[in-house]
N, C-alpha and C positions, 0 to 999 in steps of 0.2 A: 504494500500500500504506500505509493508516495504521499507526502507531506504537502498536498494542495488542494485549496477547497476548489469543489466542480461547479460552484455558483459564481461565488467571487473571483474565482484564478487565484487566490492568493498565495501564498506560499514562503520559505523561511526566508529569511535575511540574515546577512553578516555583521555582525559589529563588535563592539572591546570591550571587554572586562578591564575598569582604570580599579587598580588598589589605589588603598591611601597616600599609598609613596608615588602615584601617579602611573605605574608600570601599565604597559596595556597587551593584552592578550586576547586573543582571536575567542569568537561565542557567537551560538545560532540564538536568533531570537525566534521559535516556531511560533505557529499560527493553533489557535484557538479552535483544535481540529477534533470530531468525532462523527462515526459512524450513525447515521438515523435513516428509520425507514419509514417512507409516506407513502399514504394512498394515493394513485393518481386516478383520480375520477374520471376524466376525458378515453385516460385509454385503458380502463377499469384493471388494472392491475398497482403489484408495488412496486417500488422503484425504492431502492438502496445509494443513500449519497454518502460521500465522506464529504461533511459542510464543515465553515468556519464557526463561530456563534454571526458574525454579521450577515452569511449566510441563511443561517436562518429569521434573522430580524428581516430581511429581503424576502424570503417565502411568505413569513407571516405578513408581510404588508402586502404585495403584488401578488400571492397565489401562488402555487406551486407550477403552475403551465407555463404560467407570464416566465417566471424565471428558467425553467430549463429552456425552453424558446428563448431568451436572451443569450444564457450561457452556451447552449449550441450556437450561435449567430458567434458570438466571440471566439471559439473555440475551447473554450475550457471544458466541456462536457463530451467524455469521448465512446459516446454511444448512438 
């Protein structure tokens, strides 16, 4: 399972761990990622995402159709 939501595209980023004494060392910052499963009414089956949490604040506003029709249109949903 990669580490990117299929709504959002979102996925990890790079950046520094500074200590006190200023030193800086390399650190992912992951994405607010988990597996949920929805009903989709239009094409009467379920559908399994791995979503962000913004993800899902996105489903719960525009529907669950609205957004995989967005996210396939962008390429993030590879189904």
């Amino acid at each position: 399972m990669s580490k990117v939501c299929q709504i959002t595209g979102k996925k990890a980023i790079v950046g520094n761990n500074v200590s006190h004494s200023n030193a800086k060392t390399k650190r992912k910052f992951n994405v607010n990622l988990f597996s949920k499963k929805f009903y989709w009414v239009e094409q009467d089956t379920w559908v399994s995402l791995n979503i962000s949490a913004a993800g899902l604040r996105i489903i719960n506003k525009i529907g669950l159709d609205a957004a995989i029709k967005k996210a396939a249109e962008k390429g993030y949903l590879n189904a």
